[in-house]
N, C-alpha and C positions, 0 to 999 in steps of 0.2 A: 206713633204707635206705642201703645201700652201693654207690657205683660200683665198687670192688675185686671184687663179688662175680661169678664166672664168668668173671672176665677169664684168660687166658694171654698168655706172655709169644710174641712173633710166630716163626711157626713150630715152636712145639710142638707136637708131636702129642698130639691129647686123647685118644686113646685108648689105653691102657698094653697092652694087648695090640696093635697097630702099633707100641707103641716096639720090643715084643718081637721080634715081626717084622723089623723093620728092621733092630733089633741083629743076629740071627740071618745074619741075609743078609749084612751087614758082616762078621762072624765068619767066615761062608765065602769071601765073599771075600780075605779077609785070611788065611786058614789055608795055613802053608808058606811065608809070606813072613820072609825073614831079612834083617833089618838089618845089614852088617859095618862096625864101626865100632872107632876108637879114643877114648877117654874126652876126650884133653887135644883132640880133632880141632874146632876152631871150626865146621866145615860137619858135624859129626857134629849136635853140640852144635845147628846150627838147625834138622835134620831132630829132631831129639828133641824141642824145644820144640814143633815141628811138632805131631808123634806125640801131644803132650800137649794141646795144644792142640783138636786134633780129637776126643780120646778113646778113641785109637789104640793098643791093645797087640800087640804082633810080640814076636817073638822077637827079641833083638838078640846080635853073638857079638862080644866084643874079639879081634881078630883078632893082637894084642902076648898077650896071654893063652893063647889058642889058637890053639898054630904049626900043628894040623890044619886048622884055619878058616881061616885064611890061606893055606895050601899049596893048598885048595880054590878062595878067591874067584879065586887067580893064574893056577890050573889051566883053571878051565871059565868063568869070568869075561872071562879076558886079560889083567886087570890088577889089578896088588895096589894096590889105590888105596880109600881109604873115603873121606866113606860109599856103600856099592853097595847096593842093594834087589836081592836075589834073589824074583824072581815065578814062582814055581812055575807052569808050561804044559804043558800038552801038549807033549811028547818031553823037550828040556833044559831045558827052563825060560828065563829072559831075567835080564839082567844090568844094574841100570840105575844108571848112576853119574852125576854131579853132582848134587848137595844142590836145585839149583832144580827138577830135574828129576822128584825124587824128591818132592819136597815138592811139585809141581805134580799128578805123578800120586797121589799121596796125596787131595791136597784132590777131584781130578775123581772117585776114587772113593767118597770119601766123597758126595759132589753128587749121583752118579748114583743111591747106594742111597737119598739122602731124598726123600721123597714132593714132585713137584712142585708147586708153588705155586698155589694156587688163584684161578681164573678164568681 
């Protein structure tokens, strides 16, 4: 007899089709979202560990690499400043800059798509 047996670790979901689910909904939510960053940027670098952290794939554009990508965030942004999270919305989309802010809205979306806590 085993105590290990049937145990999960807290907060997983036991059923692999709700992980399915949930990834999917995270997916959409997260679809069109563009990270503008530069490599050597220390606030790039803690939004990414973020992104990893949570299990978070975006598109990301080095905006020193790509002067269309930059001529963009400066454009319809306001400011050529990384890192900025473009969040695709209804009409322009939104533009969100500071790394706290980004990685705040990050984690609440992630929070919102997992299944709330039981009892």
């Amino acid at each position: 007899m085993s105590d290990e047996e049937g145990e999960q670790a807290p907060g997983a979901a036991s059923d692999p089709g709700e992980q399915r689910r949930l990834q999917r909904r995270l997916d959409q939510a997260l679809a069109g979202m563009v990270l503008y960053e530069r490599p050597w940027c220390p606030f790039c670098m803690r939004v990414n560990l973020t992104l990893r952290s949570l299990g978070i794939e975006i598109e990301r554009v080095d905006i020193g690499a790509d002067p269309e990508a930059a001529r963009r965030l400066e454009a319809e942004g306001g400011k050529r400043m990384v890192p900025c999270l473009y969040i695709p919305d209804s009409g322009s989309g939104q533009w969100l800059y500071e790394s706290a802010d980004i990685i705040a809205y990050l984690r609440a979306l992630v929070e919102e798509m997992a299944p709330s806590g039981e009892g």
